[in-house]
N, C-alpha and C positions, 0 to 999 in steps of 0.2 A: 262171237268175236266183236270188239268193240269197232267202229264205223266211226272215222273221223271225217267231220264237214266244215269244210272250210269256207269263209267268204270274207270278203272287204275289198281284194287285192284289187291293182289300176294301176292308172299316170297319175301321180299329183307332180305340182311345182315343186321345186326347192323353195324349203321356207314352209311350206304347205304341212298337212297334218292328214291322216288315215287310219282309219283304226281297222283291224284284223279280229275277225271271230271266229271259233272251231267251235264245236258241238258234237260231246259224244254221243250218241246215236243208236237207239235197240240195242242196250248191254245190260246184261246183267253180275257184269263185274263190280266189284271196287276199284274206281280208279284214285289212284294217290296225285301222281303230280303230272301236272299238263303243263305245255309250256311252248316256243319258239324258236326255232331254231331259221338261218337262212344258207344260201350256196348262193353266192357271184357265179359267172361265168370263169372259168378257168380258177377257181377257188376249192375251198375244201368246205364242207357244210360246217357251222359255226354257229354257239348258243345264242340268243337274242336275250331271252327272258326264260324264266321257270315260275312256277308258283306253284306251294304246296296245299292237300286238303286241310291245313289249319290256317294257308296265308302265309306262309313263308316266301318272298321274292325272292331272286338272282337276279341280275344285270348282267349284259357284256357291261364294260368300260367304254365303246363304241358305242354307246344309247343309251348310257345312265343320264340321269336328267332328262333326257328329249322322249322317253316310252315310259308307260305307266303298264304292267299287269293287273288282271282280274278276274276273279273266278265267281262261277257262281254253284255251289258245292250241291246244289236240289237238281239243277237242269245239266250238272256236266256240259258247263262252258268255260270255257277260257277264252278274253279277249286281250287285244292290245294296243293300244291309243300311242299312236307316234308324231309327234310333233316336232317342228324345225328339221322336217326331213332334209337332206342331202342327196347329192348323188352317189354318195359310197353306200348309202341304202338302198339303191337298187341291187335285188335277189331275186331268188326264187322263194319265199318264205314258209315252211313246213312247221306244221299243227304235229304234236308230240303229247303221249300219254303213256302213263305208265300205271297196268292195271293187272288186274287177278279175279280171281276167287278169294272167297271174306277168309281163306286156310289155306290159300294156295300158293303155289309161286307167281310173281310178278315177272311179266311180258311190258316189251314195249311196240307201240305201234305208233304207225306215223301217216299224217291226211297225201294228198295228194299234191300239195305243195299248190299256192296262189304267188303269182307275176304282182311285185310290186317296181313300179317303176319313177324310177324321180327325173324330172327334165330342168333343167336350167334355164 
C-alpha cells in the first residue's frame, strides 16, 4: 500500500509563505496524480492543487496565483509553495494520490492531514 508523508504544515503570518511536502513511501505502485486538498473547521474537504505524472496542474480559484505545485516523478513527491497566505487558509491540509498496479485498477489514498495555520 502506498504510505503518504506529509510535512511543512505551522503558524505563519498573513502575508507570509509555506510550503507543503508529501512523499510517497515503500510503494511499489504507479502512482499517477498527487495532489492537495484542505478542510476548514465546519467546512467540507476542498481541492487546493493537483498535478499529473506528466505535469498537468489544477488550481482552486481560492489560491491560483498565491500556490505553485510540484512533482518530482523519480522520488514520488509532491510539494506546494503558498505565498500571500491569508486567514481563509487556515485548514487542515491533506496529501492525495492516486495509484495502482502498472494493469491494475487505480485506488486513492490520502496522508494524515498537516495544521496549517495563518494569524493576523
Amino acid at each position: 500500500q502506498v504510505q503518504l508523508v506529509e510535512s511543512g504544515g505551522g503558524l505563519v503570518q498573513a502575508g507570509g509563505s509555506l510550503t507543503l511536502s508529501c512523499a510517497a513511501s515503500k510503494s511499489i505502485f504507479s502512482i499517477d496524480t498527487m495532489g492537495w486538498y484542505r478542510q476548514a473547521p465546519g467546512k467540507q474537504r476542498e481541492l487546493v492543487a493537483t498535478i499529473t505524472s506528466g505535469g498537468s496542474t489544477v488550481y482552486a480559484d481560492s489560491v491560483k496565483g498565491r500556490c505553485t505545485i510540484s512533482r518530482d516523478n523519480a522520488k514520488n513527491t509532491v510539494s506546494l509553495q503558498m505565498n500571500s497566505l491569508k486567514a481563509e487558509d487556515t485548514a487542515v491540509y491533506y496529501c492525495k494520490a492516486i495509484a495502482g498496479e502498472a494493469y491494475g485498477p487505480r485506488y486513492r489514498y490520502w496522508g494524515q492531514g498537516t495544521q496549517v495555520t495563518v494569524s493576523s
